[in-house]
VEXSERO-144811 format. One record per atom (N, C-alpha, C, O, CB): atom name; residue number from 0; x, y, z; residue in one letter. Coordinates in Angstrom, 3 decimals, decimal comma. Glycine has a CB too. Example, Ala and Ser with C-alpha at 12.3 -4.5 7.8 and 13.67 -1.06 7.14 Angstrom:
at  i  x  y  z  aa
N  0  13,190  -5,690  7,800  A .
CA  0  12,300  -4,500  7,800  A .
C  0  13,200  -3,300  7,800  A .
O  0  14,236  -3,319  8,465  A .
CB  0  11,308  -4,473  9,046  A .
N  1  12,850  -2,250  7,080  S .
CA  1  13,670  -1,060  7,140  S .
C  1  12,900  0,030  7,870  S .
O  1  13,409  1,138  8,039  S .
CB  1  14,084  -0,598  5,725  S .
REM end
This chain:
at  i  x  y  z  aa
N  0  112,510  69,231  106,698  X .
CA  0  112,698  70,598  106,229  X .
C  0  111,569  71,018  105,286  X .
O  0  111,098  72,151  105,381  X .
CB  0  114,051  70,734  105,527  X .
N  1  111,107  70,124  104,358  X .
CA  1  110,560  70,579  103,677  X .
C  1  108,834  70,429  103,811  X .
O  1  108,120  70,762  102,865  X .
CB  1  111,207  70,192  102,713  X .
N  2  108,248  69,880  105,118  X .
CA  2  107,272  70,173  105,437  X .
C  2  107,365  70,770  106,729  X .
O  2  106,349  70,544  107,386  X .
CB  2  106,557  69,265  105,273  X .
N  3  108,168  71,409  107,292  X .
CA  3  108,262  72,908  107,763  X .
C  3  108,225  74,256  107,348  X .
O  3  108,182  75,266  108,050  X .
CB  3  109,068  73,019  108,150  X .
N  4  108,254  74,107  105,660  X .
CA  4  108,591  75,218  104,673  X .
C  4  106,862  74,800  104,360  X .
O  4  106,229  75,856  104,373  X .
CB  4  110,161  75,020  103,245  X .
N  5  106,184  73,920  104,162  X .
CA  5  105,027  73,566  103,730  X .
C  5  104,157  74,113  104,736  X .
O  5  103,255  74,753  104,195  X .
CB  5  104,910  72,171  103,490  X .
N  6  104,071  74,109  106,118  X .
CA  6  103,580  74,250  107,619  X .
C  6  103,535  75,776  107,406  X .
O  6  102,515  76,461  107,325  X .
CB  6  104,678  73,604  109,019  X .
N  7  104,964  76,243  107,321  X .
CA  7  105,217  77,843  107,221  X .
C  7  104,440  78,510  106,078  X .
O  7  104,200  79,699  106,287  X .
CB  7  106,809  78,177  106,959  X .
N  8  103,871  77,874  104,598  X .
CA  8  103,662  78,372  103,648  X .
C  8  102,068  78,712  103,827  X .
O  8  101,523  79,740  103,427  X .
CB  8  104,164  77,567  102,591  X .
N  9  101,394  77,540  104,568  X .
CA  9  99,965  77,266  104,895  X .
C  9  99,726  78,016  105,697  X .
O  9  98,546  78,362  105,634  X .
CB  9  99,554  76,083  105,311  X .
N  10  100,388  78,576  106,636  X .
CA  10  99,810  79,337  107,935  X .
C  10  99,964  80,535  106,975  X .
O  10  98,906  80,783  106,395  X .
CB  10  100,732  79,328  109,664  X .
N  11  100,815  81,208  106,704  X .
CA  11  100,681  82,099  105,933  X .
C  11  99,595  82,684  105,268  X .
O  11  98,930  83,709  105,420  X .
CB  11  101,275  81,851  105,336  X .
N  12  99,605  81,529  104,313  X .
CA  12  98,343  82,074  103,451  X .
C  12  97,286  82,092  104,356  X .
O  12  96,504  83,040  104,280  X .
CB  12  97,901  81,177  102,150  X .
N  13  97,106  81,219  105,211  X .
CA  13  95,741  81,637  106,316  X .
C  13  95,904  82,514  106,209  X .
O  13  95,310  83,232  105,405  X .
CB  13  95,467  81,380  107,739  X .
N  14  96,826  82,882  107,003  X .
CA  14  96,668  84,433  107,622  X .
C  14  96,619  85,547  106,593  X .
O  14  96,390  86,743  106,775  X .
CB  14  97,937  84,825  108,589  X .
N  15  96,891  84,871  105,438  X .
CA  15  96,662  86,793  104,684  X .
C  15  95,306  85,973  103,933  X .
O  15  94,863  86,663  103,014  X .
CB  15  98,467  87,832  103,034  X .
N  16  94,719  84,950  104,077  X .
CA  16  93,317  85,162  103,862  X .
C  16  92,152  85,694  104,536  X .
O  16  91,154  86,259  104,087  X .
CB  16  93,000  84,298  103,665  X .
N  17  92,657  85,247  106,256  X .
CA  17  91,894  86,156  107,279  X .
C  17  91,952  87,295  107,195  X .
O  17  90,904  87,936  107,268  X .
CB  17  92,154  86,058  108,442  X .
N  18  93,184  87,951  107,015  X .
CA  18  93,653  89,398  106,511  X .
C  18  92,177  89,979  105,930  X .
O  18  91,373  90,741  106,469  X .
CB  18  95,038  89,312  105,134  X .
N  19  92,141  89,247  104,483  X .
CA  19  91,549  89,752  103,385  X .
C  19  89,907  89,443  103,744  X .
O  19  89,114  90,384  103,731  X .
CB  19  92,193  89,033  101,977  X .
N  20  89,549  88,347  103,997  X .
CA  20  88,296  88,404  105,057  X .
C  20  87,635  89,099  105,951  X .
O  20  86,415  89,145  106,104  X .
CB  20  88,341  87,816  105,660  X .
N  21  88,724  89,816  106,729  X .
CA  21  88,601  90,980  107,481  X .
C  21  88,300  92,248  106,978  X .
O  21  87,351  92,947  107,335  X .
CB  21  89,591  91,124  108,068  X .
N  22  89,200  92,538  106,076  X .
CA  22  89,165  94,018  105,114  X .
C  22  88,002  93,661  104,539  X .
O  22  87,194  94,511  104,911  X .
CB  22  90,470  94,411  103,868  X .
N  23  87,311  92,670  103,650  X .
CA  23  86,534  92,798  102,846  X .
C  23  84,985  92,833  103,568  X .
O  23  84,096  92,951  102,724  X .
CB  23  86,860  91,798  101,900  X .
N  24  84,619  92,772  104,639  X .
CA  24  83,467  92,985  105,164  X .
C  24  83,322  94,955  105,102  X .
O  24  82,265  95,534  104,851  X .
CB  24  83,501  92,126  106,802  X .
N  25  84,372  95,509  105,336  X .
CA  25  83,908  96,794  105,545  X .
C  25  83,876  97,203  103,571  X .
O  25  83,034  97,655  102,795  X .
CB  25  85,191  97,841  106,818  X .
N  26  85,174  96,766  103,477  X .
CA  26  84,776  97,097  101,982  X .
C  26  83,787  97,295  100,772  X .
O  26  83,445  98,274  100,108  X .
CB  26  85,147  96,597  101,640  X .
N  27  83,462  95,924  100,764  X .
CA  27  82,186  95,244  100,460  X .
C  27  81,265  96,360  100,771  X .
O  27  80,797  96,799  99,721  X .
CB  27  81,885  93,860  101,314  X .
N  28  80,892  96,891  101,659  X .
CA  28  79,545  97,295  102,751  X .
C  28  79,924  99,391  102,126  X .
O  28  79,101  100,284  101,925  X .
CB  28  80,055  96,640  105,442  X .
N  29  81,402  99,419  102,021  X .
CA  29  81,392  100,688  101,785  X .
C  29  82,117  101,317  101,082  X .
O  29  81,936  102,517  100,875  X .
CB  29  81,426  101,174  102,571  X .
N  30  83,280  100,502  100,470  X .
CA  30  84,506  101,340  100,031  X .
C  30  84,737  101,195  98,645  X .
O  30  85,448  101,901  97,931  X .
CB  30  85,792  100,964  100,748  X .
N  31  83,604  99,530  98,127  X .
CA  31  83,748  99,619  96,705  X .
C  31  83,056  100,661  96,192  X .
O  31  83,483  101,072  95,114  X .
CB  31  83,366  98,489  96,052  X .
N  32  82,316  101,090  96,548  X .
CA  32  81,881  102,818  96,307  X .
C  32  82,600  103,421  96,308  X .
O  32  82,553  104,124  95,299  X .
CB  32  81,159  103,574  97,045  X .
N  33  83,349  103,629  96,885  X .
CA  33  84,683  104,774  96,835  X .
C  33  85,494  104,607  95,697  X .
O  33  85,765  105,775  95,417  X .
CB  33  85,766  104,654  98,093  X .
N  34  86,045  103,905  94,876  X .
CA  34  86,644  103,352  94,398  X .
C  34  86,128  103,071  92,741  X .
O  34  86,610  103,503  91,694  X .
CB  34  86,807  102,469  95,285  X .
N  35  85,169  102,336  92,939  X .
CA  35  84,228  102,555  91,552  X .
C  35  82,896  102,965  91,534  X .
O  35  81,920  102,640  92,210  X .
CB  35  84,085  101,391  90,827  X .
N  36  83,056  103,704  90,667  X .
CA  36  81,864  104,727  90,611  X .
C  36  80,066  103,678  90,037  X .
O  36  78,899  103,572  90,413  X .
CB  36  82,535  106,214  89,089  X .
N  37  80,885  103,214  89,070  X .
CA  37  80,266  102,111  88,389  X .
C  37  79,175  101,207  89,354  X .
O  37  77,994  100,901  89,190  X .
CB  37  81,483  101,194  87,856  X .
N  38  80,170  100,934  90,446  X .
CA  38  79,728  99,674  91,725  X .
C  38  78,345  100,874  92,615  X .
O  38  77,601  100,494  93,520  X .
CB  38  81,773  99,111  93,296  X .
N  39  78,363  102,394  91,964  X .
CA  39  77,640  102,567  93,305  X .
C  39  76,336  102,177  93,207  X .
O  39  75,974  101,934  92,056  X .
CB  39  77,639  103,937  93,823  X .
N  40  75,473  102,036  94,118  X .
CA  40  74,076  101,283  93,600  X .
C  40  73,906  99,720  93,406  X .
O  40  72,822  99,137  93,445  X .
CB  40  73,762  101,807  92,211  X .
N  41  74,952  99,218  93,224  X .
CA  41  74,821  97,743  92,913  X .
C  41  74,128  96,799  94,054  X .
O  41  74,203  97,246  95,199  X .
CB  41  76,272  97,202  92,644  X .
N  42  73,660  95,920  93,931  X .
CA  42  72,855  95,272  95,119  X .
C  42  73,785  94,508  95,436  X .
O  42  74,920  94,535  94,960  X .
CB  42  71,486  94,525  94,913  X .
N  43  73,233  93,516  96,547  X .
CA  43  74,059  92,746  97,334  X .
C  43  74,699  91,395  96,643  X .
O  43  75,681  90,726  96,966  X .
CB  43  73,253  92,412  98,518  X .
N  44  73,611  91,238  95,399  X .
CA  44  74,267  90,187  94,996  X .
C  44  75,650  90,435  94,379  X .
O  44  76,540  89,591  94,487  X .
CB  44  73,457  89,544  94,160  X .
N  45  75,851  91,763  93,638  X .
CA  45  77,085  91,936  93,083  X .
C  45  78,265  91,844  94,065  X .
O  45  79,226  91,139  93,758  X .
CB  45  77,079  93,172  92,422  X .
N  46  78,247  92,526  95,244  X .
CA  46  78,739  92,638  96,957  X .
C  46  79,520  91,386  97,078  X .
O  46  80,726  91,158  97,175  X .
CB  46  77,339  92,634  98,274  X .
N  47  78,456  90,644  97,042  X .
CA  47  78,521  89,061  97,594  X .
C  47  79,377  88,330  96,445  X .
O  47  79,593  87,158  96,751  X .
CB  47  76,799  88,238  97,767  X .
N  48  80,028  88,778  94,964  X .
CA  48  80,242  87,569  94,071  X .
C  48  81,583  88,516  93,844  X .
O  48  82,450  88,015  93,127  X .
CB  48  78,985  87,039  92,624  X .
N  49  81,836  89,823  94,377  X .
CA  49  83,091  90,143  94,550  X .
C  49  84,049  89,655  95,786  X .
O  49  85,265  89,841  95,743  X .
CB  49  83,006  91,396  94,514  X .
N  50  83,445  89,058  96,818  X .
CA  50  84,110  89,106  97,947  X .
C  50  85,572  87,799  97,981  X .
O  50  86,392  87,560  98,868  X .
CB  50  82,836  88,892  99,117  X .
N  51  85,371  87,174  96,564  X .
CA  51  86,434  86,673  95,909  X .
C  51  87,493  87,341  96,200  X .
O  51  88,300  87,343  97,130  X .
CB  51  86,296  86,612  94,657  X .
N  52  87,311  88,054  94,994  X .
CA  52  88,298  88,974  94,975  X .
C  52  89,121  89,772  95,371  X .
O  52  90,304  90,092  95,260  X .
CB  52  88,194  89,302  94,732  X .
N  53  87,928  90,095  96,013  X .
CA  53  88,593  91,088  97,059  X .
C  53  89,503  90,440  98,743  X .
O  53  90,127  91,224  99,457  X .
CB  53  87,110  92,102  97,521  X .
N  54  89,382  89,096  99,034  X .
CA  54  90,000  88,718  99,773  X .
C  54  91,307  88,285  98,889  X .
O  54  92,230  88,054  99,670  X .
CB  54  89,264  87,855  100,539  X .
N  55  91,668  88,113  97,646  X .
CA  55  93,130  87,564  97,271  X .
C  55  93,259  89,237  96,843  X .
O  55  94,461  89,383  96,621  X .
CB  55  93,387  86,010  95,823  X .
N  56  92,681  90,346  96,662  X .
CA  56  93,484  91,385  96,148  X .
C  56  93,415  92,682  97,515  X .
O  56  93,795  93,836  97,319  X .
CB  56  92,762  91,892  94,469  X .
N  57  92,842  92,172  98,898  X .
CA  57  92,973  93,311  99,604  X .
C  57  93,550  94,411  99,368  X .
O  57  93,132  95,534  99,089  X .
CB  57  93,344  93,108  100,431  X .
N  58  95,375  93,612  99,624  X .
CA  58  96,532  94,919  99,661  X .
C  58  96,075  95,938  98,506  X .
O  58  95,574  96,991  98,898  X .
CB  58  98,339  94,342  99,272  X .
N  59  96,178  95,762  97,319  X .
CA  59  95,483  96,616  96,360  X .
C  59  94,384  97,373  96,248  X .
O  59  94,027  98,413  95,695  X .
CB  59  95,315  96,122  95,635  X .
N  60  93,960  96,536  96,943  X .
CA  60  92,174  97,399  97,101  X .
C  60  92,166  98,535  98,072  X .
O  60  91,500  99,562  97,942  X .
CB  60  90,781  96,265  97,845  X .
N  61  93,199  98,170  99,336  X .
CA  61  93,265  98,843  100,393  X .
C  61  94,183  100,496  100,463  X .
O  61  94,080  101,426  101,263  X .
CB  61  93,799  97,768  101,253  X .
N  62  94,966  100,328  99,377  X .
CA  62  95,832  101,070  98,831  X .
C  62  94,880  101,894  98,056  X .
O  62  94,784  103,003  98,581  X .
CB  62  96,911  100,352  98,114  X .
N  63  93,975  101,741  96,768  X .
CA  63  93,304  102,247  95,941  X .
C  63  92,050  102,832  96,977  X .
O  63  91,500  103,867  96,600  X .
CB  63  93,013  101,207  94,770  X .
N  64  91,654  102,305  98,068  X .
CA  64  90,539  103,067  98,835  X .
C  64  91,133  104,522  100,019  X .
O  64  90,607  105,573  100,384  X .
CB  64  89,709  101,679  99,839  X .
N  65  92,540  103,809  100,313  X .
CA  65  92,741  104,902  101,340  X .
C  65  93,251  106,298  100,025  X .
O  65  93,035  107,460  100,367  X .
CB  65  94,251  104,309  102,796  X .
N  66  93,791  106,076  98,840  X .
CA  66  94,041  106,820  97,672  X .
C  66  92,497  107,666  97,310  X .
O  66  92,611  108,878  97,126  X .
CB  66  94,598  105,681  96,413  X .
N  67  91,312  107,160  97,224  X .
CA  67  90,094  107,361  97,608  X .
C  67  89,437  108,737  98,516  X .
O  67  88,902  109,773  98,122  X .
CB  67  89,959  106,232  98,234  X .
N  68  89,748  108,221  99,903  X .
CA  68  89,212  108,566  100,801  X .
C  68  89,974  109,773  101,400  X .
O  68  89,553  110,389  102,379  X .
CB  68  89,006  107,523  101,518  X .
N  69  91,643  110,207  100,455  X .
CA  69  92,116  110,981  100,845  X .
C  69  92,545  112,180  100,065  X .
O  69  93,398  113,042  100,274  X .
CB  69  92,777  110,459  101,351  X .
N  70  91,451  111,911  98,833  X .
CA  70  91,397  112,470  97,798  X .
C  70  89,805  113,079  97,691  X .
O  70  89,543  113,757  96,697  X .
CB  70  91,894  111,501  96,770  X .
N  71  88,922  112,881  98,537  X .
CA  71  87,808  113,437  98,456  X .
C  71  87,219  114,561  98,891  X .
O  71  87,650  115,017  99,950  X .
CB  71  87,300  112,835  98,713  X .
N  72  86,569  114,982  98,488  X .
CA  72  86,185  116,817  98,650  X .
C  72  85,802  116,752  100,124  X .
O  72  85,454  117,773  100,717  X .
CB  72  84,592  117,600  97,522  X .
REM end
């Protein structure tokens, strides 16, 4: 039982790390602009040392960009 709950816990998190892997290529490339004003201009290295983050905080990020993008002139 309890490395079926372990099996179940691991695939999981794969999958909402692929999740967040996924989202964060377009992000990264376009939406932390949207989002912070601060980030616009930043080079790739900054890009590249967020992509942490941004794969464990997608859902949030994804929420705060479509809030963004549907709020713009």
């Amino acid at each position: 039982m309890n490395l079926l709950l372990a099996q179940w816990l691991l695939a999981a998190a794969a999958v909402y790390g692929l999740l967040g892997l996924l989202f964060a290529v377009p992000f990264v490339w376009r939406g932390v602009d949207r989002i912070d004003s601060s980030a616009h201009g930043a080079g790739w290295g900054f890009r590249i040392v967020v992509v942490p983050g941004v794969i464990l905080l997608w859902p949030l990020l994804l929420e705060r960009w479509q809030r963004a993008r549907s709020s713009a002139p």
